[in-house]
N, C-alpha and C positions, 0 to 999 in steps of 0.2 A: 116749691118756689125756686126761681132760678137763682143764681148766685151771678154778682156783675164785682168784677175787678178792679182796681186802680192799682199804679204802682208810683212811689216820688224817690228814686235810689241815687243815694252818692250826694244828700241834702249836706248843707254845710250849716250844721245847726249841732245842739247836742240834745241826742234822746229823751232828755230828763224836763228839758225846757217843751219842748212840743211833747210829751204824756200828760203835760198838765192842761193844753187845751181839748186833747182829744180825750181826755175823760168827760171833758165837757158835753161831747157829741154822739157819743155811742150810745147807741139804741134809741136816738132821732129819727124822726123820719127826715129824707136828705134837704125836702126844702124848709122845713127850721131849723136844720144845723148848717145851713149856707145864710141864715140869715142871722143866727147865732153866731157867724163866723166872721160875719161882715164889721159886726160892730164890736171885735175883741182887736186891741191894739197890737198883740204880740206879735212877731214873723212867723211862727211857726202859721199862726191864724189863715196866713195868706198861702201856705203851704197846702196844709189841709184841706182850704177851699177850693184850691186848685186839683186835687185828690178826687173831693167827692165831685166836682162840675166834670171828671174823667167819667168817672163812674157811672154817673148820671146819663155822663155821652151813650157810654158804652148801654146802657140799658137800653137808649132811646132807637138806637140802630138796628133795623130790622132785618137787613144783613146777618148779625152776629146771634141774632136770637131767632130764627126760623122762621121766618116772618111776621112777628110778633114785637110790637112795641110797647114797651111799660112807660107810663105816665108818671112823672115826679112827686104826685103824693101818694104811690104806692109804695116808695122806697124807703127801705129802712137803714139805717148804716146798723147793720150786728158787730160788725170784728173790724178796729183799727189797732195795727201793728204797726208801734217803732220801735225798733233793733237801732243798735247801736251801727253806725257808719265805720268806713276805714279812716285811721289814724294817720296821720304825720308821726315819724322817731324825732322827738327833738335832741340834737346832739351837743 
């Protein structure tokens, strides 16, 4: 099974507030956890939605994938990763 990418860096959020909606989402397939996403009021929510509709792209591009397109209820989210972003020193 092929693997499709997203990336959202340099977010101005803090890691601990967006882990708690993408525990929501992992191991969805991508079109219940964009409609899962829709209706959760957090920021991170619009973060993430905008994450997986990447990834989704990138699936859907036959370009990127040897001329092969994967259909949006083939997809699974396996692995969402947030790391902590860079800091401001407040002096």
């Amino acid at each position: 099974m092929a693997r499709f990418n997203a990336f959202h860096k340099n977010a101005r959020m803090s890691a601990q507030k967006v882990r708690l909606v993408a525990d929501l989402v992992r191991g969805m397939y991508a079109d219940e956890a964009l409609d899962t996403l829709k209706y959760q009021p957090q920021r991170g929510a619009r973060m993430l939605e905008k994450v997986i509709r990447s990834a989704v792209g990138n699936a859907q591009d036959p370009d990127q994938n040897s001329g092969r397109s994967h259909r949006i209820e083939e997809l699974v989210v396996t692995e969402v990763r947030i790391d902590g972003g860079p800091m401001f020193k407040r002096i």
